[in-house]
N, C-alpha and C positions, 0 to 999 in steps of 0.2 A: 322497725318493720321494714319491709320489703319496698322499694319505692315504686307501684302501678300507678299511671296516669294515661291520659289519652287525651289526646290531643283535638283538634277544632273538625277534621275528615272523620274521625274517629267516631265523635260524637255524633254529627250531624248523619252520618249512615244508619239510618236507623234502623234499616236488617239486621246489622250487624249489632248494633250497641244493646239492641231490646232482647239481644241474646250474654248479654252482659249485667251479672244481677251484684247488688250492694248486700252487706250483712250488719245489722247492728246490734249488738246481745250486752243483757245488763246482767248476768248471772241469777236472774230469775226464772229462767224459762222467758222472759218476754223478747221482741226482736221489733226492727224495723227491718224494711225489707222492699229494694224494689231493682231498678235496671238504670242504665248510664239518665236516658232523658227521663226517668221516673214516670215511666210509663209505665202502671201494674200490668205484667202480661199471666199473672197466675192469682188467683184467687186468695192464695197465702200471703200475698205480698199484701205492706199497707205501713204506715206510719208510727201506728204504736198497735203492737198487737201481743194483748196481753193476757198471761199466765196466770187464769182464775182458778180460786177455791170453789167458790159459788156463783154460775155451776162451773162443773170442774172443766178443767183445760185450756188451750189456746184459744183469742177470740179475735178479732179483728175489731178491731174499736173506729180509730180514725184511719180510713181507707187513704185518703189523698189529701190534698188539696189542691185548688184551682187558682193559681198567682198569677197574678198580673200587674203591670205599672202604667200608672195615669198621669201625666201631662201634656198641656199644650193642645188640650180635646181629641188625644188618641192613645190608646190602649194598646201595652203589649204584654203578650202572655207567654211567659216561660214553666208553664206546664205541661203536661201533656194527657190525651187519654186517647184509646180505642175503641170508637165507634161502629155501629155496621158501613162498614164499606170506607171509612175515614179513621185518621187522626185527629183530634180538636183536643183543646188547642196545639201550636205546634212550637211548644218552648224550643224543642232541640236545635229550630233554627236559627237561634244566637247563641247556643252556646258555642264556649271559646275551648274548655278542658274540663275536665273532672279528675279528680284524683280520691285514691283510696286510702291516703294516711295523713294522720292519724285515727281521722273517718271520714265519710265521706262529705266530701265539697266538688260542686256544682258552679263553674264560672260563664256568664252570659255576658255580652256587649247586645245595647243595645244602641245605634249614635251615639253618642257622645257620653253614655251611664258603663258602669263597668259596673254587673251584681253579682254576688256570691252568695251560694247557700249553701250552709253547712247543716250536716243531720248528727245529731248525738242521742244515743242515750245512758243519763247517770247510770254510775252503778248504783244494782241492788234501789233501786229505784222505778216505780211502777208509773214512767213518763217518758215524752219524747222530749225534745227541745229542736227547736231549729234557729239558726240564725242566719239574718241576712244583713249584708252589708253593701251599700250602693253609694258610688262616687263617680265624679265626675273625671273622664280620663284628661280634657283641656281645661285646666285651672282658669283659663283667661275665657271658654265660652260664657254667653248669658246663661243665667240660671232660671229655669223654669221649676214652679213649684211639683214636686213629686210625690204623689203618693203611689203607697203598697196597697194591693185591693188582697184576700186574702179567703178563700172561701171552701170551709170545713167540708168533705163529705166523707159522711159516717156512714159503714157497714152495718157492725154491730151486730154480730154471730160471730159462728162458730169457724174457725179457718178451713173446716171441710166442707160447708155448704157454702150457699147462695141466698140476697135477700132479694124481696121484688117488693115493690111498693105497695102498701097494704093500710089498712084502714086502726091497726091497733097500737101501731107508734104514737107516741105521745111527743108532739113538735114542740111543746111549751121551752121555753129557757130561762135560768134564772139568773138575773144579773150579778156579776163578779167584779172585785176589782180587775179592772186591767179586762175583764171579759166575761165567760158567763158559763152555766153549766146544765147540763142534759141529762138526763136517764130517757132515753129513747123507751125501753121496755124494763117491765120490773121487774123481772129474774136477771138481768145485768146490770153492775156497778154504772154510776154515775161516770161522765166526760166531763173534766175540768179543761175550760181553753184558755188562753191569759196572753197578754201583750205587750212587751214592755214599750214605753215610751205613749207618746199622747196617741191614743187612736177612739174610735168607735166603735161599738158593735153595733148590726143593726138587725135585728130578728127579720127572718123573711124565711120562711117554712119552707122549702119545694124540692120535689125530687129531680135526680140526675138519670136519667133513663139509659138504658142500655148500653151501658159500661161493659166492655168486653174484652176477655182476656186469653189470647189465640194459644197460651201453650196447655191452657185445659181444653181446651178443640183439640188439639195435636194430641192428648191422651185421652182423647173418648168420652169426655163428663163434659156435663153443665157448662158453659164459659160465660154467660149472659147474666148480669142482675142493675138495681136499682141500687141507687146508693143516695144517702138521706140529705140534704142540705139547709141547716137550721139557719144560716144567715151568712152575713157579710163582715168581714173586717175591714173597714178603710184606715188606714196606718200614714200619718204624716212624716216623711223620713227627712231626716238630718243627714249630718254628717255622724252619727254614731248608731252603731250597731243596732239593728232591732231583735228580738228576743221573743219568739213563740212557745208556749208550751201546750201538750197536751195529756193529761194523768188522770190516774184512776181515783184517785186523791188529791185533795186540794195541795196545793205549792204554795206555801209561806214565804220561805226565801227570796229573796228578789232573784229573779231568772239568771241575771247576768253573774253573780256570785255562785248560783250551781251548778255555771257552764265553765267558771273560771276552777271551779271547785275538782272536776271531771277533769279538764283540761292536767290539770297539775297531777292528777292521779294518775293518768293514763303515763306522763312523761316519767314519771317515777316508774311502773309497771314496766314500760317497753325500755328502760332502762336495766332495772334490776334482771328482764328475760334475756336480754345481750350476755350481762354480765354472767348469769346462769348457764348459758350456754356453754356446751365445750369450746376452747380457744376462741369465746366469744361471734362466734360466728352468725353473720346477720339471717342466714336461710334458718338456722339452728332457733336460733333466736326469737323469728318470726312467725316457725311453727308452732313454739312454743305458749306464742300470746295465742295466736289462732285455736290454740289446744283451749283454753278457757273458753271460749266460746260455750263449749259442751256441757261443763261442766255447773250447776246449775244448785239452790236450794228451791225445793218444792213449794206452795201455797203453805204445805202441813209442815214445812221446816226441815225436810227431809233432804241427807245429798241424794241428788241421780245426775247418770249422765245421759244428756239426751242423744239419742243413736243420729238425727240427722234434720237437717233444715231442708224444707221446713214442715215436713208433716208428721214423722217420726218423734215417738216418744220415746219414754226410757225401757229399753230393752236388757234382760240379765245376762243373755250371750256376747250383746255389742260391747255392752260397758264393761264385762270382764276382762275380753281382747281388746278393748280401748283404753283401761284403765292406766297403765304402765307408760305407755306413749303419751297419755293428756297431764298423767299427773309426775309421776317417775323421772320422766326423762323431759320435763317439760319446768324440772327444779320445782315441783307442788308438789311434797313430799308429804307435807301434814294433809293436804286434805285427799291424797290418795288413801292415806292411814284412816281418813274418817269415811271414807268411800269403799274402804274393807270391810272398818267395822261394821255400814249399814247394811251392806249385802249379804254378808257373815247373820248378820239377825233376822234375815230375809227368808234364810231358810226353814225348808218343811220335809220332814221326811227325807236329806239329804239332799231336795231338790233346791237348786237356784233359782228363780223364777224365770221366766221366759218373757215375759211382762210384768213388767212392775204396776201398778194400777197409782191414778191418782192422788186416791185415799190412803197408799201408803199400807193398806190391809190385805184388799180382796185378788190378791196376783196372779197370775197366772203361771202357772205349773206344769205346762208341755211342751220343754226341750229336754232331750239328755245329755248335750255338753254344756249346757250354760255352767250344772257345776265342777264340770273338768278343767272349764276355761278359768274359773276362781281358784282352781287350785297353782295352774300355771300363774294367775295374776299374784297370789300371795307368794309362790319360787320366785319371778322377778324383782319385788321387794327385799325376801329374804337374800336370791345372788348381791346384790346392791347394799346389803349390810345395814337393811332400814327398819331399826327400832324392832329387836330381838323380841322384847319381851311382850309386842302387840302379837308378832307371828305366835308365839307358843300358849300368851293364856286365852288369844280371841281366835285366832285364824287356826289354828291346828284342833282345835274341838270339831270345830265345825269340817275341817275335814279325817277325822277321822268317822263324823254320821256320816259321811260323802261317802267313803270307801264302803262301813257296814251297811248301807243304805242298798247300794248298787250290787255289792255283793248279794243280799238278799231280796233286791227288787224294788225299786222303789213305786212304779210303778205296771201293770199288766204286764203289757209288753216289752218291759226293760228287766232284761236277768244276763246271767254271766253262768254260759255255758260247763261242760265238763270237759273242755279244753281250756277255758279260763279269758274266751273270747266273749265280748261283751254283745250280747243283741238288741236292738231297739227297733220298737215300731212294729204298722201291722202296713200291709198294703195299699189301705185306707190314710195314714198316717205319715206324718213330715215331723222328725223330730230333731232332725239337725239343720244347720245351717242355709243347706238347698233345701229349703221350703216352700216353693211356689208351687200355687193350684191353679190350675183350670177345671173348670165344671164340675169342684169338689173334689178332685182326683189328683195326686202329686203330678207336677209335671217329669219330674227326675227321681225315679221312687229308687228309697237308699232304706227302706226298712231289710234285714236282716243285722249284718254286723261291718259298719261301714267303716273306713279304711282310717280316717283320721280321729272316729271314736274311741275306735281301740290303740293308735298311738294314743291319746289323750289318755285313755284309760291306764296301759302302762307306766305312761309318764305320772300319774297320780299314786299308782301304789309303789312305784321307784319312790317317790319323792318323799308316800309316806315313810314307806323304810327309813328311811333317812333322818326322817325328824325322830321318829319310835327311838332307833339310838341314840340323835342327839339328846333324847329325853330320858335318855335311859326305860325305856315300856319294849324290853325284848320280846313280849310277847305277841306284841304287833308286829313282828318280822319276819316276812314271810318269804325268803329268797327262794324257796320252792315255786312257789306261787308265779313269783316274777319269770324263771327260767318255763316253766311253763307259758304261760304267755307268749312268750319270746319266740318260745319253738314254736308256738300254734301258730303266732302272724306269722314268721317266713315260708312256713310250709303252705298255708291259708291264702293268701295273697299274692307272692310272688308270682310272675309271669315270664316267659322268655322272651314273648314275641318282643321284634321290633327294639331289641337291643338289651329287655329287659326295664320291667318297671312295675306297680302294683295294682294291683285289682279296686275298685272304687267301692264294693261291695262283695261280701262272702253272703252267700244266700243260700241255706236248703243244700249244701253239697255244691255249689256252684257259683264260679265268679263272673261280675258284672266287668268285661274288661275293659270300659270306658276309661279313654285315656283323661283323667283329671287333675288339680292341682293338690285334690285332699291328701295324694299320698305324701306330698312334699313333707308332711308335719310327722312323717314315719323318720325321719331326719335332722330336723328343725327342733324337736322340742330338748329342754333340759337333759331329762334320760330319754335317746333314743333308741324305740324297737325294731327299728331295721338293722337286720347283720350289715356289719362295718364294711365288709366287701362288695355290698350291692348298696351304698351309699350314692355312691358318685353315677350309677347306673340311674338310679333316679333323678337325680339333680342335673343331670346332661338331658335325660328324656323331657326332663320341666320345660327347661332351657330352651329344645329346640323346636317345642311344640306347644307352647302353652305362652313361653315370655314374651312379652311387648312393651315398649318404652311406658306402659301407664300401669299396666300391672300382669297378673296372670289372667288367662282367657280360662275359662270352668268347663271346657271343651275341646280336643282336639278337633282341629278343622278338619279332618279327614272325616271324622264319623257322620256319619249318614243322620243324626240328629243335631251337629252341630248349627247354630244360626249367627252371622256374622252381625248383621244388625238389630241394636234394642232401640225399637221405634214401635208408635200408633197408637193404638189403645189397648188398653188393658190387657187382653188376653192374649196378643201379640207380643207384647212389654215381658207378660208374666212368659208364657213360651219359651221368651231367649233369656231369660232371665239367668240361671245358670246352665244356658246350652252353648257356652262360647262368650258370651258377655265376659267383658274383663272387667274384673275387680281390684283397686291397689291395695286392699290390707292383705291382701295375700302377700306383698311384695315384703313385708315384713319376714314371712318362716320361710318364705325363698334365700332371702340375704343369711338367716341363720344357719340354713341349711348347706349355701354356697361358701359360707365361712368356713363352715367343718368340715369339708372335703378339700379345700384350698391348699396348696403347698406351698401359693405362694399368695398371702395375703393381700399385700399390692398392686401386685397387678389384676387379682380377682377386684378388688374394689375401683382402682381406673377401669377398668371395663365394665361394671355394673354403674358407676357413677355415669357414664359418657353414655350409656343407653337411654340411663334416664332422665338425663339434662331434658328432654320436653317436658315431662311432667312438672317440672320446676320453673325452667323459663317461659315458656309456653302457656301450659294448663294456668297458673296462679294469676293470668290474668286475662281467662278466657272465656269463664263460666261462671261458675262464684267466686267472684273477684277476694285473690288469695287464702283461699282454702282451696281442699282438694275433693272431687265432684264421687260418687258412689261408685258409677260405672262407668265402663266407655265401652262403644263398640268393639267388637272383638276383630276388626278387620281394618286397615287403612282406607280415611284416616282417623281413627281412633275416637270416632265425636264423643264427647263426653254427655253422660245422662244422671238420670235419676234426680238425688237430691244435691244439691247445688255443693252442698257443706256435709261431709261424712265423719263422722267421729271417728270409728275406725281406720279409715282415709288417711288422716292427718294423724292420727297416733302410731300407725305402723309404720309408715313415711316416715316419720319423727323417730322413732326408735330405729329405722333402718339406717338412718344418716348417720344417729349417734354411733353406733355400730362401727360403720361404717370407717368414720372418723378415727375411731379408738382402734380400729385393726391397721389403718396406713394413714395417720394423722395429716403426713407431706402431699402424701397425694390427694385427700381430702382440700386442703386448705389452696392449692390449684387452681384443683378442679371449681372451687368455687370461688378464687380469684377471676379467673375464665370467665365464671357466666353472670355475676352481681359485681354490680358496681352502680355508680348512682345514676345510671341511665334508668329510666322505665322500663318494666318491663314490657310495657304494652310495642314500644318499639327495637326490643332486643328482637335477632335476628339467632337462629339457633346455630351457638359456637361449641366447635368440636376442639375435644386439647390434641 
């Protein structure tokens, strides 16, 4: 992994650091999750927050806890929280550094104590663990006895709400080895807490009032709750490691065996993702572990991938475009193949889901490229030469309902005209990708026959052709069909103004000529349906009005509806949302696009690589610490939003690098000499080659 750290100014700035969040994922869907001083500043954030059957979803279990150290008749607290109008306590001010690898660790000075806490969680493990380790930095000072005081507060909902103190919690606890266990309310699993080494627990009921968390203020909701507090832990520390758990299940193992257990796994992992890597490369590498994050078994045992931290679920459009970059190109090969076949069964009616639902059943069924984007995700496999005989007897059925589906409709308002252009949607309706509403109404309405549906749509019945003869089924071959198509987009779409470039929308006789990045995928995809002559006319208009060092902006800034900043609440959020908001999975079909027009390989990739050097030295350690964030503003300078962690984010990026790499290896390997090396990046300084 990448080496972030940050230093003693770093930390103790707490503007800046409580804008800097941690990630911890055990391939369950569960997370911890907080910011440098582990200050919750969002609702979602919390300790162990975990991925229930019953009831279904993410929950916030153990929100925080409140640490402190005792000797000598005075108290100090290396926690922290947001109060109205305060900080309490105020851990940040001893700490020394924190760093993000191999997870996070937290190092404080207090006189003459030096403590570290580290946060893990096992895999496939429904637990946190913490450990702390506290030592004396002068061997020759006197030694005062030291304890750890240690005090649990539980949320215990749902990561979209809020709790307030109330009269039907159940504060009772029952005693454990090493510590004790709670069921606050009966519709959620039991809190096991446990303690390694001599300590006490001591029951003491009481709530923690008005806990508050300013970046759900900064987006318009709730920010204020209660949080529960069953008691106390006083911890007698030695000189060896102390050892916290807390799980939704009781912990057998002795703590310190399934920290050493994790530990050893993880160095195996970030080993074997180096070695995976093209020419082993550490950013290659590093995205690669990051790419797991996503990737997840369900409560019902099911794969998905979750589209983004931390409030996003599994989506059928994200995980399609996701899936090649997390699993593909990230050397998880087998479980991309088992993330085909789930989705492949997923199907209804030709329709990919739009939302996958908890239960693994009840999905939901309104996009129309989610199944365009399956067909692309199963040609990247197939390009890649991976396991022939899963594409032809699971993946090719399922797209040839794709094809006869759409051909005949899968739904109302999705048919495929007598031009052989694909239409979706009613005015009412958001069926692709830009799907944001305000007041029930699309923000950016793309119902007629939108630019990068009908690439997608061509590229799918190219592609079926393709397999029909490799399978010998000529009767599926429909080159008429395709030439059709072909002529309808160039006539249908093409525009002269402003240098030449594609319409965003064909509607009713008329095009929407917002300049956007959907046309880029008329270019970009496998078979593409833009005439070869008006290729590079598109890929220069992207270019010079749309690229930014973090991704494509979903708006030219000229138009009169463009909005440069995504900030405030909701309906402001949702507004810019794709009015100019940049996005970086776009930066994925842009690099494919720019490849294919390119004469000269090499030097299109040092110039796409030198642009994006911020998103790499910069962004991975500036938001969610080493992954890459959903959106950024679409104007300088670029502040990054949304959800901290983008599945799509990190698997386009990841597939843009590999790309990238494989077109001008030399100048790859440079350029990222140039900008990694084992400084931090929190103190890289941005280097141009």
């Amino acid at each position: 992994m990448l080496n972030i750290a940050f230093d003693k100014p770093a930390c103790q700035n707490i503007r800046e650091s409580l804008r800097k969040e941690w990630l911890e994922t055990n391939a369950l869907g569960d997370y911890a999750s907080s910011t440098i001083p582990c200050c919750n500043t969002r609702k979602y954030h919390g300790l162990l927050v975990a991925n229930l059957n019953k009831p279904e979803g993410r929950h916030v279990l153990l929100s925080t806890l409140e640490e402190s150290l005792t000797g000598g008749g005075k108290e100090f607290f290396i926690s922290c929280r947001k109060h109205p109008g305060v900080f309490f306590p105020h851990g940040q001010e001893y700490m020394q550094s924190m760093e993000n690898n191999p997870w996070p660790t937290f190092r404080y000075r207090i006189g003459d104590l030096l403590v570290s806490r580290e946060v893990l969680l096992p895999h496939r493990q429904q637990a946190v663990l913490i450990r702390y380790q506290i030592e004396h930095a002068d061997a020759s000072s006197p030694r005062i006895p030291i304890k750890l005081l240690l005090k649990p507060l539980l949320a215990f909902r749902n990561v979209h709400a809020l709790t307030r103190a109330n009269g039907d919690l159940r504060a009772a606890t029952s005693p454990r080895k090493g510590g004790f266990s709670i069921q606050p309310y009966g519709a959620l699993p039991p809190l096991f807490m446990r303690v390694s080494g001599t300590s006490i627990f001591t029951p003491s009921p009481d709530w923690c009032r008005a806990v508050q968390y300013p970046f759900e203020e900064e987006r318009g909701f709730d920010f204020e709750e209660d949080l529960f507090l069953p008691g106390v832990f006083e911890v007698a520390v030695s000189d060896k490691p102390v050892y916290v758990a807390a799980s939704a299940t009781e912990l057998t193992k002795s703590l310190e065996s399934i920290w050493q257990a994790e530990a050893k796994r993880r160095t195996a992992k970030t080993k074997a993702a180096r070695t995976a890597a093209p020419g082993k490369s550490r950013l290659l590498g590093h995205l690669a572990e990051r790419a797991a994050d996503f990737l997840i078994t369900t409560p019902h045992g099911d794969p998905a991938v979750l589209a983004g931290y931390h409030w996003f679920d599994a989506w059928g459009r994200d995980t399609c475009i996701a899936l090649p970059g997390l699993t593909l190109f990230a050397g998880n090969v087998a479980e991309g193949e088992r993330q085909l076949s789930a989705i492949g069964a997923s199907a209804k009616n030709g329709l990919i889901p739009n939302c996958f639902a908890p239960d693994g059943v009840s999905h939901a069924y309104n996009s129309v490229d989610a199944s365009l984007w399956y067909v692309w995700a199963v040609q990247q496999f197939d390009l890649h030469g991976k396991n022939p005989d899963l594409i032809r007897n699971v993946c090719w059925p399922v797209i040839k309902t794709i094809i006869d589906a759409f051909t005949a409709g899968p739904i109302p308002t999705v048919f495929v005209d007598s031009e052989g252009l694909l239409h979706a949607g009613s005015a009412l309706t958001q069926l692709t990708w830009m799907d944001a509403k305000v007041d029930g109404r699309p923000v950016t309405p793309r119902h007629g026959c939108p630019v990068e549906i009908n690439a997608l749509w061509y590229n799918a019945l190219a592609y079926a052709d393709e397999l029909a003869a490799r399978y010998h089924e000529p009767k599926r071959r429909c080159p008429d069909r395709l030439d059709m198509v072909r002529r309808s987009f160039n006539e249908r779409f093409w525009i002269n103004d402003q240098g030449g470039y594609l319409a965003d929308v064909w509607r009713d006789g008329q095009t929407d000529g917002s300049l956007r990045p959907n046309q880029i995928f008329a270019v970009s995809l496998p078979h593409p349906v833009l005439a070869e002559e008006r290729r590079q006319q598109v890929v220069d208009q992207v270019r010079r009005t749309l690229l930014t060092p973090f991704g494509l902006r979903t708006l030219a800034p000229g138009d009169a509806d463009y909005r440069a900043v995504y900030y405030g609440r909701a309906e402001a959020r949702d507004s810019a949302y794709h009015q100019g908001t940049v996005w970086p999975w776009l930066l994925g079909a842009y690099g494919d696009a720019l490849l294919r027009v390119s004469p000269n390989p090499g030097k299109t990739a040092a110039e796409l690589l030198d642009l994006l050097s911020p998103l790499f030295i910069k962004h991975l350690a500036r938001t969610g610490l080493g992954s890459i964030s959903e959106v950024f503003d679409a104007s300088p300078p670029y502040y990054p939003n949304g959800c901290i962690a983008q599945a799509w984010s990190v698997a386009e990026t990841l597939r843009l690098l590999t790309c990238l790499r494989q077109a001008a290896p030399k100048v790859f390997s440079r350029w990222e000499a140039a900008c990694f090396d084992d400084t931090p990046l929190s103190e890289r300084t941005l280097i141009r080659n």
